[in-house]
N, C-alpha and C positions, 0 to 999 in steps of 0.2 A: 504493500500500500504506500509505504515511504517513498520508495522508488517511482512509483507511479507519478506521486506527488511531484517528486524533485525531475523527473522527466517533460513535464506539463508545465513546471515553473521555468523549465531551462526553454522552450518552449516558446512561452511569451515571454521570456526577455529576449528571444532572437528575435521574435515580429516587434516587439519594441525598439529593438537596434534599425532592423532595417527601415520600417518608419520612420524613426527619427533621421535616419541617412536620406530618407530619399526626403524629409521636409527640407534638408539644407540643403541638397542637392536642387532641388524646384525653387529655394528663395533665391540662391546663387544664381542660378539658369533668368528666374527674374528680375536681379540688379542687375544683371549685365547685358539683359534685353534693354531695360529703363535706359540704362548708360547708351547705350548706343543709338538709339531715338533719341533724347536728349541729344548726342554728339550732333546729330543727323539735322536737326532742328536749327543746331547753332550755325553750321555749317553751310544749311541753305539759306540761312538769314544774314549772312555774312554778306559784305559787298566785294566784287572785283570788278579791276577796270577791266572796258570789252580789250579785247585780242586784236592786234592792228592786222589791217588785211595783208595777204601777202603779196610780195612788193614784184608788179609785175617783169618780165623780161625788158621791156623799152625802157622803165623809169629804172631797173640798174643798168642797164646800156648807159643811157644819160650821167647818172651819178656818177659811174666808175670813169666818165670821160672827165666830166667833170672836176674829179679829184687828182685826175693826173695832170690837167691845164693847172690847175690851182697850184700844184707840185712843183711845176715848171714855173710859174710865176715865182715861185719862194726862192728859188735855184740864185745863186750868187753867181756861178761861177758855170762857162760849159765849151765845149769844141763841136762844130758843124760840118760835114759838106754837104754842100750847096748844089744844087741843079735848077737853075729858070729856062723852061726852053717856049717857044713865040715864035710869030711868025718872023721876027729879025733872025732868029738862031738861036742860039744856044750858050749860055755864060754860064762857065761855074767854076767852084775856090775851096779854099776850105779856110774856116774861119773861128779864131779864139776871142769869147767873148766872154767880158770881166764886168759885170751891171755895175749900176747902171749906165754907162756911157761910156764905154770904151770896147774895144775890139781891133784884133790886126787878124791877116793871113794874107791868101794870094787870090785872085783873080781872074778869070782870062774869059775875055767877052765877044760877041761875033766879029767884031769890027776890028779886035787886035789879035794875033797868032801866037803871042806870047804872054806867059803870067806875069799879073801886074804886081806886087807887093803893094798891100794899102794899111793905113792907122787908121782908125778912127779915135777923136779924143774931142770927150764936149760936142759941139755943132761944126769943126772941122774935120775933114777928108783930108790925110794927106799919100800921095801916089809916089812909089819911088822911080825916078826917070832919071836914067844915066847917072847912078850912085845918088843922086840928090833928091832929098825928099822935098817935095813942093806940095804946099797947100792948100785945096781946091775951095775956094769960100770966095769967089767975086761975083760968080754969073747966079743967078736964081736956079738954071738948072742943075747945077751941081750941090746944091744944097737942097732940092727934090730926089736927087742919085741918094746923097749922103741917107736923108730922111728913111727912103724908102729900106737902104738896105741895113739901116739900124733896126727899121721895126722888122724887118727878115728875120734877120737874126737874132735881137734879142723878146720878140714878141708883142714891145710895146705898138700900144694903138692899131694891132692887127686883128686878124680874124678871130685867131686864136684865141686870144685874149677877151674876145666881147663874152658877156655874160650870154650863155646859150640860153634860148627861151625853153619852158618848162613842155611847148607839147613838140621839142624839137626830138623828131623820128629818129632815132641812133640804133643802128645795124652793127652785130657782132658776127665777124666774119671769122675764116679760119686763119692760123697763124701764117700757112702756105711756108712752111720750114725757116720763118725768121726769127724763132723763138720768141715772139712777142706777140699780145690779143690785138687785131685789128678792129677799129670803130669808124662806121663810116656813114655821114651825115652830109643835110647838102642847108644852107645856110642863105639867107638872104645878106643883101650889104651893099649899101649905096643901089639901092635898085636891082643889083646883079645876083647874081643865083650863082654859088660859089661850093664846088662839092670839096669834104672834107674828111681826108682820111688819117686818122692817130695810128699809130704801132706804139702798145704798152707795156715795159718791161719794168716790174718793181717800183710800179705806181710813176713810173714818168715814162713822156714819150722816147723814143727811140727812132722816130721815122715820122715826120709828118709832110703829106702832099697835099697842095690845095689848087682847085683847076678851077678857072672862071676863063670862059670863053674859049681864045685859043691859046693862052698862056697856063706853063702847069709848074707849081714849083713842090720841088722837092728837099726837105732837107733831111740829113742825117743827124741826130745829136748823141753827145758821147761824153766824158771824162766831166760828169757832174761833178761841181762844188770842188773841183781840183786847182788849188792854187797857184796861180801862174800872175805876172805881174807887166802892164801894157802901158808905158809911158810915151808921149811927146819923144817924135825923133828930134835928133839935136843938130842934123843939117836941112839947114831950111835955106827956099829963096821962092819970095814971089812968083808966081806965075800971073803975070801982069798984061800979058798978051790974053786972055782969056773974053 
């Protein structure tokens, strides 16, 4: 009878353990429901800003030209050659320029068979001619030459340089083995319709051509922000016949 007894008490203390196991087990199961509705609640009551659209192929065409003109603007220091060809011929040099206003190299243009050596310093041209450098600054034409081939070369007040407009069409072409991205855009300016191609290597250009009409010019750029020093040559004489 004892046995019985103590068989029927051991009995219901086991349905008492497992009851009491499974009420904590159910109140756990539902704090941890509560906690995550609660999390759920905060979460979607929370604010974020929206998600910017994503930024199509034209507008980073534009940007990435963008940021490599701006590049080139910054640039102190660079080396170019040149190609202008037109219905006169064909002129081209190669050229060290030291911003803002200085630059030297060589020359050679339809009308002479030989390279010219030229300075530029300030709003003087000077040309060396039979050992003697002579200073071209008397006729208006020659300070339209000087003008033009300073903004060639250093980019002031040229195409390049203008602020491209925001719904300006920019074409990303392939590098065609010059290891650099080509961008190719066609540009309005002074009335003219002026196509415009960048070659981009490590955010600056490398190559840019620009064709309006029948004239196309071509330059090469190289040896960024490398120091090199362009002074006033020191034999000078009038060119007075001019």
């Amino acid at each position: 009878m004892k046995r019985k007894q103590y068989l029927i008490a051991a009995g219901v203390a086991v349905m008492l353990v497992a009851i009491a196991s499974f009420a904590i087990v159910k109140r756990v199961a539902r704090d941890r429901l509560t906690a995550r509705q609660n999390s759920s609640v905060f979460e979607s009551d929370a604010w974020l800003p929206p998600q910017p659209e994503p930024e199509s192929e034209g507008a980073r065409n534009l940007r990435e030209l963008r940021e490599a003109l701006n590049a080139f603007n910054g640039t102190k220091s660079f080396r170019a050659n040149i190609n202008i060809s037109g219905a006169e011929g064909t002129s081209e040099g190669q050229i060290d320029v030291q911003k803002p206003n200085r630059f030297q190299g060589k020359l050679k243009t339809p009308s002479d068979n030989q390279e010219n050596e030229i300075i530029g310093v300030d709003d003087t041209l000077y040309v060396l001619m039979e050992g003697v450098w002579i200073p071209l600054k008397a006729k208006k034409s020659d300070e339209n030459i000087n003008a033009a081939f300073k903004s060639l070369v250093s980019g002031e007040d040229s195409v390049i340089t203008d602020q491209l407009p925001d719904d300006a069409k920019v074409e990303r072409l392939s590098s065609n083995g010059k290891g650099c991205d080509t961008y190719k855009t066609t540009l309005e300016k002074d009335g003219n319709s002026i196509s415009l191609k960048v070659c981009i290597q490590n955010g600056l250009p490398v190559f840019i051509e620009t064709s309006a009409g029948s004239e196309t010019v071509k330059v090469e750029y190289y040896d960024y922000n490398k120091v090199f020093t362009i002074e006033r040559p020191t034999l000078l004489k009038e060119f007075r016949n001019l």
